[in-house]
NUDOTI-217676 format. One record per atom (N, C-alpha, C, CB): residue number from 1; y negated, z, x; atom name. Coordinates in steps of 0.001 Angstrom, whole numbers. Atoms other than C-alpha are relative to their C-alpha. Glycine has a CB too. Layout:
// residues N
{NUM, {Y, Z, X}, CA},
...
***
This chain:
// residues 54
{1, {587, -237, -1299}, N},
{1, {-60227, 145973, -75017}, CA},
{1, {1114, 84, 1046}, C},
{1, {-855, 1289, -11}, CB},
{2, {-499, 36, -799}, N},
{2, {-58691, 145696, -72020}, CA},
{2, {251, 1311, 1216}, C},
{2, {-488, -965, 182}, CB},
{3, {-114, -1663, -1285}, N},
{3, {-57067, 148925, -69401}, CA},
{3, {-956, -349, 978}, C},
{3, {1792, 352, 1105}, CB},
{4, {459, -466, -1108}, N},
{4, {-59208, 150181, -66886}, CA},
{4, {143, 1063, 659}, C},
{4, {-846, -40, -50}, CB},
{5, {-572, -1079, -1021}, N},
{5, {-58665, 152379, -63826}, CA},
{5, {-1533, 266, 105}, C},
{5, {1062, -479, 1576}, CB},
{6, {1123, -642, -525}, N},
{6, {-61270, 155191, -62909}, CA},
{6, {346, 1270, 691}, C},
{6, {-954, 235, -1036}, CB},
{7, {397, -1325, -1463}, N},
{7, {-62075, 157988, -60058}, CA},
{7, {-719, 928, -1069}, C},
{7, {-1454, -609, 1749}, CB},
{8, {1743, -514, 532}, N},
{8, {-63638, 160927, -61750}, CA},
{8, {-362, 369, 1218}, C},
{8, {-316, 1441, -1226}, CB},
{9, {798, 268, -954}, N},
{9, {-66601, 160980, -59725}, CA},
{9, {-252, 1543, -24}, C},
{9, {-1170, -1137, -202}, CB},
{10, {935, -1757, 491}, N},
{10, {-67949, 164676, -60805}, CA},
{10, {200, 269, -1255}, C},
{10, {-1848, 111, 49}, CB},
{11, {-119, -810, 1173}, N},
{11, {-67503, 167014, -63228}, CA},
{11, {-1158, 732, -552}, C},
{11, {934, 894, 231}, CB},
{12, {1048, -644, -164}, N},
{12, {-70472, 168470, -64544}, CA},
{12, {-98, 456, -1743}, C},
{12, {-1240, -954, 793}, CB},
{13, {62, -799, 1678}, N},
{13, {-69768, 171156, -67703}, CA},
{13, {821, -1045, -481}, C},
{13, {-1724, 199, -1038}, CB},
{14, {-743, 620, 1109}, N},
{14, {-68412, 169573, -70663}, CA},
{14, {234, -1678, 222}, C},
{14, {-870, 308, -1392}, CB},
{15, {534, 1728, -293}, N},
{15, {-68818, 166140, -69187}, CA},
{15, {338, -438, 934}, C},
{15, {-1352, -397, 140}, CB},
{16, {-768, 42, -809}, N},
{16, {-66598, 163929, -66732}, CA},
{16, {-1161, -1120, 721}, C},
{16, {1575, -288, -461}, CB},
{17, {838, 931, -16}, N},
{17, {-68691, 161102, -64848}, CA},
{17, {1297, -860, 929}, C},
{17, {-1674, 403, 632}, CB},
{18, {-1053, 818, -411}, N},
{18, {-65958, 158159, -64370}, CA},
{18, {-645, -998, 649}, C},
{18, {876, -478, -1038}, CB},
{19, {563, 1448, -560}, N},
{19, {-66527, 155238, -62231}, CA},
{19, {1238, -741, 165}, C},
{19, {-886, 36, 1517}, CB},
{20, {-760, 518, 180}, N},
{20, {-64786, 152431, -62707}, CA},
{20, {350, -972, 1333}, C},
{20, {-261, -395, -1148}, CB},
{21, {-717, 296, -594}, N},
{21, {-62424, 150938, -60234}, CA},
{21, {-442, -1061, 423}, C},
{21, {942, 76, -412}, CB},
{22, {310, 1405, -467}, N},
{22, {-63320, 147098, -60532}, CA},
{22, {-1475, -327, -165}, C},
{22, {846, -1052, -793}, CB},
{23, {1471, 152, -639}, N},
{23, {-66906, 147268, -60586}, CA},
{23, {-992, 819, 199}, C},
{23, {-622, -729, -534}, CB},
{24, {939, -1077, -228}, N},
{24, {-68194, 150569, -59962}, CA},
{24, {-811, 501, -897}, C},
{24, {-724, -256, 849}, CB},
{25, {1281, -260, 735}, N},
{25, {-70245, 150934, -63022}, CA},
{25, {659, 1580, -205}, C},
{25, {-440, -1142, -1586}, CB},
{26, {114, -1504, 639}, N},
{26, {-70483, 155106, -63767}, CA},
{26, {108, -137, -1130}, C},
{26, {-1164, 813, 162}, CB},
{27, {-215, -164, 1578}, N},
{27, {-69439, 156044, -67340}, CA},
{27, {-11, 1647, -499}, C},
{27, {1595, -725, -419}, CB},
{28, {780, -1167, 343}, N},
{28, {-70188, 159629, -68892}, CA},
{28, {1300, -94, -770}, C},
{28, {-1690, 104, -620}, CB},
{29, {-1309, 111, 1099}, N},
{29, {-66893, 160892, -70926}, CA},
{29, {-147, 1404, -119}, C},
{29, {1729, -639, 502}, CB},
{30, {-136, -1661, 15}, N},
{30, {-66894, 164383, -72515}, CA},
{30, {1591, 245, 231}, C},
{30, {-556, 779, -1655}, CB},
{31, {-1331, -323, -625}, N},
{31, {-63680, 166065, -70872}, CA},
{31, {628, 554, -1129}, C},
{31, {2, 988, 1278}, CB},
{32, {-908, -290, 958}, N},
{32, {-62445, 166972, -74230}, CA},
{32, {1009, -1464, -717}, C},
{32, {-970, 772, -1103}, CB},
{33, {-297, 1455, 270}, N},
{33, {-61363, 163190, -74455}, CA},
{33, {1311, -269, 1000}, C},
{33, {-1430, -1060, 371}, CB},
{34, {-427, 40, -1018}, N},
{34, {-59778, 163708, -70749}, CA},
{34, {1470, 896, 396}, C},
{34, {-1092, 266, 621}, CB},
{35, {-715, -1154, -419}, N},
{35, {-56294, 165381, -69387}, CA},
{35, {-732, 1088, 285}, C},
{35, {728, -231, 1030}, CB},
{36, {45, -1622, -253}, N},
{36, {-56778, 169151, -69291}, CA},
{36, {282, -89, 1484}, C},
{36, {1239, 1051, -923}, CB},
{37, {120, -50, -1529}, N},
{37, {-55677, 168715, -65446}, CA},
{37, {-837, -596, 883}, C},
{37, {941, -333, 456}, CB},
{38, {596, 1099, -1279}, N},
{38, {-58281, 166441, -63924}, CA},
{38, {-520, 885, 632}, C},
{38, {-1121, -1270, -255}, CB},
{39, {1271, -721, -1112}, N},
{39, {-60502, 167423, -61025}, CA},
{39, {-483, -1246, 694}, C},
{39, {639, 1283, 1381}, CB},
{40, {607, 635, -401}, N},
{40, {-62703, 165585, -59081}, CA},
{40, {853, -960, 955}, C},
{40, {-937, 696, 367}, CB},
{41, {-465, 820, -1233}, N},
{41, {-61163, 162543, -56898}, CA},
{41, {1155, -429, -1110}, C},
{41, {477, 896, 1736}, CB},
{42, {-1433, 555, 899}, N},
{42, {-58234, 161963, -59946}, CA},
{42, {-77, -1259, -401}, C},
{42, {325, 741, -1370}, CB},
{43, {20, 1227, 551}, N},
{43, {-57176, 158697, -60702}, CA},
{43, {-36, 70, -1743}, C},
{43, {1276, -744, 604}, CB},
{44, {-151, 261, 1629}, N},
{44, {-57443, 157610, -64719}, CA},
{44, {353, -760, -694}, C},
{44, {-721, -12, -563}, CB},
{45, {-98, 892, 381}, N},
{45, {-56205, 155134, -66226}, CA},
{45, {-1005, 98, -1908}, C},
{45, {1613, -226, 299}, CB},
{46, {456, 12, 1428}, N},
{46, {-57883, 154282, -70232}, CA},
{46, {542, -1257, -194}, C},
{46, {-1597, 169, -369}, CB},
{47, {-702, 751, 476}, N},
{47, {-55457, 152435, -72272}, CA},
{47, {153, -233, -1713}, C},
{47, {1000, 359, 627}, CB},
{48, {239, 156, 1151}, N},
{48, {-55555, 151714, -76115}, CA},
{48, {-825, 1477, -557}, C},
{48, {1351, -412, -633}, CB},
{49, {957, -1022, 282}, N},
{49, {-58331, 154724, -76497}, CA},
{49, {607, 1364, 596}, C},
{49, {-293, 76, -1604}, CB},
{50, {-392, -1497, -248}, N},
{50, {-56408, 157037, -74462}, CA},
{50, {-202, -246, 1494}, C},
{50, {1671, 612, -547}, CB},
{51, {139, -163, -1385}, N},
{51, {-57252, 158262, -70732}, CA},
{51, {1804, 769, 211}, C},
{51, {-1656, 1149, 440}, CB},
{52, {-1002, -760, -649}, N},
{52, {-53960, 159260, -68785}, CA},
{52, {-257, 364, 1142}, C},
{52, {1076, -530, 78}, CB},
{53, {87, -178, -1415}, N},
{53, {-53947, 160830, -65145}, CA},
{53, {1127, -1670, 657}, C},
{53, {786, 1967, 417}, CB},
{54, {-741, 1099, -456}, N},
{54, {-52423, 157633, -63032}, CA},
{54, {1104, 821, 1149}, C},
{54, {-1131, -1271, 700}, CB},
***
């Protein structure tokens, strides 16, 4: 699979809601998957099954 960049959009409990960069689609990620530092408005990158902060 190929990297993609994402915004988290909202945080809501255990659960991040990413939207993706190049075509907007929303994606649902439990934040135990996610840096321990995000907050709302953080860039993301997801790269061979791993999210980094960008």
């Amino acid at each position: 699979m190929e990297p993609k960049d994402y915004i988290v959009e909202k945080i809501d409990g255990d659960y991040a809601h990413l939207k993706n960069l190049d075509d907007g689609e929303v994606t649902l990620v439990a934040r135990a998957l996610l840096p321990e530092e995000i907050d709302e408005e953080t860039l993301i990158h997801w790269e061979d099954l791993t999210y980094t902060i960008v």
